[in-house]
Backbone bond lengths (Angstrom), bond angles and torsions (degrees), N, CA, C in turn:
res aa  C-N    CA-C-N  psi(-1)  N-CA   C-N-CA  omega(-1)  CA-C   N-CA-C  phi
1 X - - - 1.451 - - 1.533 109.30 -
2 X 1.333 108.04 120.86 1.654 110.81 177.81 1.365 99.21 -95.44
3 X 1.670 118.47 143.20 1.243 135.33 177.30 2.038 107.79 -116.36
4 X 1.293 98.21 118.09 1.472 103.24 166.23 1.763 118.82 -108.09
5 X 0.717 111.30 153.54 1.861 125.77 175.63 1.231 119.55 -127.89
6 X 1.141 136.12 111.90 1.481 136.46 -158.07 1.814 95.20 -113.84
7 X 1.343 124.80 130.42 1.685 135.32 179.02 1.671 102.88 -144.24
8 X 1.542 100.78 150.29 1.296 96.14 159.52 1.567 92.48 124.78
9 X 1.416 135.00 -26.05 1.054 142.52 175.96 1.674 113.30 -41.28
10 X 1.473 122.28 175.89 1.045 114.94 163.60 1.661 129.00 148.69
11 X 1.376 136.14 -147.69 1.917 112.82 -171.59 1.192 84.70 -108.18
12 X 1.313 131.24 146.13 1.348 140.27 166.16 1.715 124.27 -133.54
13 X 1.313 120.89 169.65 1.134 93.83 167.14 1.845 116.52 -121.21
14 X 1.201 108.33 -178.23 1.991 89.39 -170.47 1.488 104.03 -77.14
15 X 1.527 112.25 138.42 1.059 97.39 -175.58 1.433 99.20 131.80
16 X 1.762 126.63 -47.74 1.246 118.84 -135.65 1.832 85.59 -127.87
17 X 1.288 114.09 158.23 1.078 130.88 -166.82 1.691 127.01 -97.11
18 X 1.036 135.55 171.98 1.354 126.44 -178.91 1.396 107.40 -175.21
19 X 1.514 131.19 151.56 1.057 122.57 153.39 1.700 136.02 -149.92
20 X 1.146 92.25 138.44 1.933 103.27 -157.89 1.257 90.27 -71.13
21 X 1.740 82.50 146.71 1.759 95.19 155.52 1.707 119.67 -134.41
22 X 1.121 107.50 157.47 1.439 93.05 -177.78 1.776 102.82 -145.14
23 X 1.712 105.28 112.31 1.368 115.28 168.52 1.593 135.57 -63.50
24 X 1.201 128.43 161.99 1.677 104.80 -163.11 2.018 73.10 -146.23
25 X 1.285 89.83 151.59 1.472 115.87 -170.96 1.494 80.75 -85.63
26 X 1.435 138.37 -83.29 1.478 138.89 -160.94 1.402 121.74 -25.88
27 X 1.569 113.22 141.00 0.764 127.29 173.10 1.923 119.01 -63.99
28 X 1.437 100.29 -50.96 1.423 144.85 -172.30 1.793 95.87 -75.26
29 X 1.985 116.44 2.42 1.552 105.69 177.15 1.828 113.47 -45.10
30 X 1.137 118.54 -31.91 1.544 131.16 178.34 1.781 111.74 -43.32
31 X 1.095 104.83 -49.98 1.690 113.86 -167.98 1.516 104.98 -93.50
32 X 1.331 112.03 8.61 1.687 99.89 164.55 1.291 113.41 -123.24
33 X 1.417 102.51 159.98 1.600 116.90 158.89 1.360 121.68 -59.97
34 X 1.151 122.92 140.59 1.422 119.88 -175.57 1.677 100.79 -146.97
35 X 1.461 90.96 138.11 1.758 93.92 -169.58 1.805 112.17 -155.53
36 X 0.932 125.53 148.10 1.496 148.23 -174.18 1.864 120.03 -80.35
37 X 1.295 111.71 111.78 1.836 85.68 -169.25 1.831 77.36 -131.28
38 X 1.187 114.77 176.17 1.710 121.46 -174.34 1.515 91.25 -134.72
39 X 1.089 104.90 171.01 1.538 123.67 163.69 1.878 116.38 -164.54
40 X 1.556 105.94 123.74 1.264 93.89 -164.23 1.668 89.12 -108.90
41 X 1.431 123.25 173.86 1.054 129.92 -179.12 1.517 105.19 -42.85
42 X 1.280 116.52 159.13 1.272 133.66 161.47 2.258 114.40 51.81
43 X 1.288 90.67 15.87 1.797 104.64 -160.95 1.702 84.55 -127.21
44 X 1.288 83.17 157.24 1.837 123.43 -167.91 2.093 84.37 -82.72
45 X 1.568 104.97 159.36 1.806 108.60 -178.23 1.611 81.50 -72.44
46 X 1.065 110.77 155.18 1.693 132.81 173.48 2.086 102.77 -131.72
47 X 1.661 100.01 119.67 1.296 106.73 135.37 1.107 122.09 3.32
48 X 1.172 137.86 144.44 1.536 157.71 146.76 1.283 141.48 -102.27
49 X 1.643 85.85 -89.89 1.764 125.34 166.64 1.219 133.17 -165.41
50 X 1.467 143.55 139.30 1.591 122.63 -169.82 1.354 86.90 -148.66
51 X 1.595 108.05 138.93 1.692 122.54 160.33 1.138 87.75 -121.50
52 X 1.166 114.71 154.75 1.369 167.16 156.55 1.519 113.78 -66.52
53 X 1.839 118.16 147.10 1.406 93.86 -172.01 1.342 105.63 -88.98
54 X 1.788 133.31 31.90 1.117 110.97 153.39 1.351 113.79 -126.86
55 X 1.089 112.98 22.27 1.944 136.06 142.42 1.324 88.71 108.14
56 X 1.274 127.62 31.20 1.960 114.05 141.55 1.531 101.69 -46.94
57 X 1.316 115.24 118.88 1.325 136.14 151.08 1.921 121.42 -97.91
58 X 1.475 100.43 126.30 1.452 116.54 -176.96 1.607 101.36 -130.00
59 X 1.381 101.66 135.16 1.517 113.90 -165.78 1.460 88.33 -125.81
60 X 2.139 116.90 153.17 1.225 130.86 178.07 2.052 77.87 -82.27
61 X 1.294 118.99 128.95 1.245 113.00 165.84 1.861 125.89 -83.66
62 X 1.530 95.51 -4.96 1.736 108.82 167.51 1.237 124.41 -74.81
63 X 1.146 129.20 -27.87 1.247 124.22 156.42 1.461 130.50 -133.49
64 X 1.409 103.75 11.46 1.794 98.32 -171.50 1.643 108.15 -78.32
65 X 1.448 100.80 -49.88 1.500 127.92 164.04 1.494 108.28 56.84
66 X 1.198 125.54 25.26 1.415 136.33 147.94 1.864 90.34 120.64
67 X 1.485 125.10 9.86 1.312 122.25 -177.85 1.728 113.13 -93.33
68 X 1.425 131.83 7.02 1.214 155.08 -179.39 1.212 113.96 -125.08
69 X 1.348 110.25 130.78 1.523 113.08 171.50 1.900 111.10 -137.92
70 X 1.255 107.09 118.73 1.596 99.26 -172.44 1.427 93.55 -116.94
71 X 1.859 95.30 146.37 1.757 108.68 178.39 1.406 99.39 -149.04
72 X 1.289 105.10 -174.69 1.338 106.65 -178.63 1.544 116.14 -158.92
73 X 1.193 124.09 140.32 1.474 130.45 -148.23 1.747 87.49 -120.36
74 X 1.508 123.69 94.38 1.787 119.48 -178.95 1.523 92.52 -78.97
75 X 1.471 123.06 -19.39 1.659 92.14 -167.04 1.205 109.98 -106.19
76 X 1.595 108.56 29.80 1.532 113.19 165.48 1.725 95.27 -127.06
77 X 1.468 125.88 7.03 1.469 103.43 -150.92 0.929 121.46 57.87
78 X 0.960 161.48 94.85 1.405 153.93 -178.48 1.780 129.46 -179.23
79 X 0.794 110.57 96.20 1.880 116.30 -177.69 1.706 110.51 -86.74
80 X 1.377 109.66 156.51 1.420 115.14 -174.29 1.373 124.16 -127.69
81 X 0.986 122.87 165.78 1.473 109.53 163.59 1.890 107.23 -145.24
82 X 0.974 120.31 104.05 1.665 87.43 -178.29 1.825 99.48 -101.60
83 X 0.810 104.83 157.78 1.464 109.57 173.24 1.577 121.02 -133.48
84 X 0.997 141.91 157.44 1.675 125.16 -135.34 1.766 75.60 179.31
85 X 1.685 97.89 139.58 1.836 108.74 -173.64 1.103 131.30 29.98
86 X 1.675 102.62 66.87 1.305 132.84 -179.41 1.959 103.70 -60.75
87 X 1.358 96.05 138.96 1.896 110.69 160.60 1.302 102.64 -126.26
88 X 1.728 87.99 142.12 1.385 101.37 169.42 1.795 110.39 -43.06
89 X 1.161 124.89 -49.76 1.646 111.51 176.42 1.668 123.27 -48.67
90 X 1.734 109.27 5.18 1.619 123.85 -173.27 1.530 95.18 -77.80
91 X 1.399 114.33 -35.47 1.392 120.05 -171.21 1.251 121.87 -44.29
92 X 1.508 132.69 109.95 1.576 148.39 154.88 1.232 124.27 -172.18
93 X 1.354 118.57 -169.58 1.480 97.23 166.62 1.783 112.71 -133.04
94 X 1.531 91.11 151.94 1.274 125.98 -149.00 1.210 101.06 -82.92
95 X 1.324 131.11 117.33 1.478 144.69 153.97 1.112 130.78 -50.52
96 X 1.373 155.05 138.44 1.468 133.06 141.87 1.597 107.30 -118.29
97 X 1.462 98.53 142.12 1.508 103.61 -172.49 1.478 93.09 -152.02
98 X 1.734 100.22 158.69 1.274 160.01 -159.79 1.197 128.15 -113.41
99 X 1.899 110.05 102.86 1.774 101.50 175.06 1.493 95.89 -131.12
100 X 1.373 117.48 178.78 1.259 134.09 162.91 1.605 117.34 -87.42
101 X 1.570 103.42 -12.51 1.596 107.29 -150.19 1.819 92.04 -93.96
102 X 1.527 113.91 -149.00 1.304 109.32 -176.87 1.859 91.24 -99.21
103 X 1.310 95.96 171.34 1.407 103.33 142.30 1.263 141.97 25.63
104 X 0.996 160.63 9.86 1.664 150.53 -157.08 1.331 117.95 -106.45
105 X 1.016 92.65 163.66 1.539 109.76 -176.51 1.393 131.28 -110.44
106 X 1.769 101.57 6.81 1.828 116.67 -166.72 1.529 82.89 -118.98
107 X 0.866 98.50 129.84 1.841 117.77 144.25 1.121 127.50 -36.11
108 X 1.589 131.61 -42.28 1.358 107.75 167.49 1.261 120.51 -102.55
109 X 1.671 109.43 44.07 1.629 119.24 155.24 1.329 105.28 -100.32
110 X 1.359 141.06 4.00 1.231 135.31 173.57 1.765 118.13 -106.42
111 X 1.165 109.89 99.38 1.385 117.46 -174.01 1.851 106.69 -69.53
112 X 1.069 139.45 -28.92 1.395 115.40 -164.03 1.618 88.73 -135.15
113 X 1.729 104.69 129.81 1.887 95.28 171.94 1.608 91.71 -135.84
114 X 1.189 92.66 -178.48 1.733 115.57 173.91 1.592 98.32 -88.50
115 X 1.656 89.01 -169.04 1.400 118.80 -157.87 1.966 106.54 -93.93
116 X 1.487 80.46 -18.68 1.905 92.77 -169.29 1.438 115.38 89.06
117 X 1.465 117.21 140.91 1.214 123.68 163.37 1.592 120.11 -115.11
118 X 1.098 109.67 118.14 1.696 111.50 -173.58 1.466 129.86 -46.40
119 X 1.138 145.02 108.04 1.760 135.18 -172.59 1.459 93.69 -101.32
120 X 1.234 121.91 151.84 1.660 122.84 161.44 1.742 75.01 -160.38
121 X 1.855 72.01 129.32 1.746 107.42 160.53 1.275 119.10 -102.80
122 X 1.507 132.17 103.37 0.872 116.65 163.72 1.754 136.28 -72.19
123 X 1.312 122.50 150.88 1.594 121.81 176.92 1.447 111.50 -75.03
């Protein structure tokens, strides 16, 4: 069982930057994919970002638009997200999840996630 923890969330205003992190209990954090999905009220989980554990990076290209950058630190465990010129439409909360497989971009290719950390952008 892989365990993730997602921090870093929080009130912001548009404009201003922040960046999540999310810790992984595993030893084995190295050999997985690790990736970012949001969900805002009343909306389906949405895409993010996903590297790969040998840093294939895949971006949602609808809204990240070069304002997201995800990495990942294996010899701390540790995944990132920073995000930089936040919109109020940034608002939900942010997932981090866990596969063995490659790459994807659907949700039910990610077997192990966190709890979420909340973002609200204010206007």
């Amino acid at each position: 069982q892989v365990q993730v923890v997602e921090s870093g969330g929080g009130l912001v205003q548009a404009g201003d930057s922040l960046r999540l992190t999310c810790t992984s209990s595993t030893r084995a954090f190295s050999a997985y994919t690790m990736a970012w999905f949001r969900q805002a009220p009343g909306k389906e989980r949405e895409f993010v970002g996903t590297i790969s554990w040998s840093g294939v990076i895949i971006y949602n290209p609808n809204f990240v638009k070069g304002r997201f950058t995800i990495s990942r630190d294996n010899a701390k465990n540790t995944l990132y997200l920073q995000m930089n010129s936040l919109k109020p439409e940034d608002t939900a909360v942010y997932y981090c999840a866990a596969t063995m497989t490659r790459p994807s971009t659907v949700v039910s290719s990610y077997k192990y996630w966190g709890q979420g950390t909340q973002v609200t952008v204010s206007s």
